[in-house]
Steps between C-alpha positions, in 0.01 A plus 500: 500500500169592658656858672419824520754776608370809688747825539493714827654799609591615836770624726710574196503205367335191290329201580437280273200217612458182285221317514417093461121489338475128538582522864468783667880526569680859462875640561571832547877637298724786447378574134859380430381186640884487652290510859201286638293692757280222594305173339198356587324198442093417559441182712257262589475531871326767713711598778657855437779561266852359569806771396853363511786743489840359358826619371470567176287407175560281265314433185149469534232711372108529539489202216845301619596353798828390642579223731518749785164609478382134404606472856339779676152402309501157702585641808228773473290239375577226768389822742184545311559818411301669224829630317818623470687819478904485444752778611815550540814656713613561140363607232688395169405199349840245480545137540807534655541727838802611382370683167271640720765682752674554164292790461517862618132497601410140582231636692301712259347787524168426602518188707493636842194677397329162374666352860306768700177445333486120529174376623468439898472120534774225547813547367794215418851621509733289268828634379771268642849503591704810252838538480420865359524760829227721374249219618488502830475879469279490277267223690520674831342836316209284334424285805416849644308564239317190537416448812357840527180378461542102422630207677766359299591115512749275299551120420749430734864685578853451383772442692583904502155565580347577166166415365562189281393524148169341400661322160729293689297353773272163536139511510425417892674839581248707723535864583664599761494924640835673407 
């Protein structure tokens, strides 16, 4: 593994930044690494920097990707955007929602921090339909936060309204504004 780890302090607590050397990819954790602040990933196109904001975090890390973030790379790239940068409604990393909203703090303590400080460009909502009630709550307080000083889009809506969820949807999908 080509990755270096970097420890900050701040606001009382950790962060914990790894660090992909062979491509300029990074991912910023709880020192736990129980939550994923954000990821990022270096592209080849030159329009400014693509951030999507999902529900939750799975797997991936500054060296490994997941399908879901496989996905958000081609839209950004189909955009020509020059990267990517990965956040979500929730912090803790899970597969499964559910193990997620299993948790007392699915949130973490520092991602609304991380939310706040996300860099002004264009921003892709993409958490989905959730059966767990602390979503919409939770989606109506970081939409706020968002659109504070970004406009936010999505890949299309559900049925209930929600921004769809980048992993599940075919490549001719365009953005639309949420």
């Amino acid at each position: 593994m080509s990755a270096i780890l970097t420890h900050f302090g701040f606001l009382g607590a950790a962060l914990l930044w790894e660090h992909d050397l062979s491509q300029s990819n990074s991912a910023a954790f709880s020192p736990c690494k129980k939550y994923r602040y954000l990821l990022t990933r270096t592209l080849a196109g030159s329009g400014p920097w693509l951030t999507f904001v999902m529900l939750n975090p799975s797997r991936a890390t500054a060296t490994e990707p997941d399908r879901t973030v496989g996905r958000c790379m081609y839209f950004a790239q189909r955009g020509g955007h020059a990267g990517l940068l990965v956040a979500n409604l929730f912090a803790f990393r899970a597969t499964f929602p559910s193990d997620c909203f299993a948790q007392d703090d699915p949130v973490g303590p520092l991602n609304d921090y991380v939310l706040e400080r996300l860099p002004k460009g264009p921003i892709v909502a993409g958490w989905g339909d959730q059966p767990d009630p602390r979503v919409a709550a939770r989606a109506a307080r970081v939409l706020e936060i968002l659109r504070a000083e970004n406009q936010v889009f999505c890949l299309g809506k559900t049925q209930s309204g929600a921004p769809r969820h980048p992993s599940r949807l075919g490549n001719n999908v365009q953005l639309e504004a949420l």
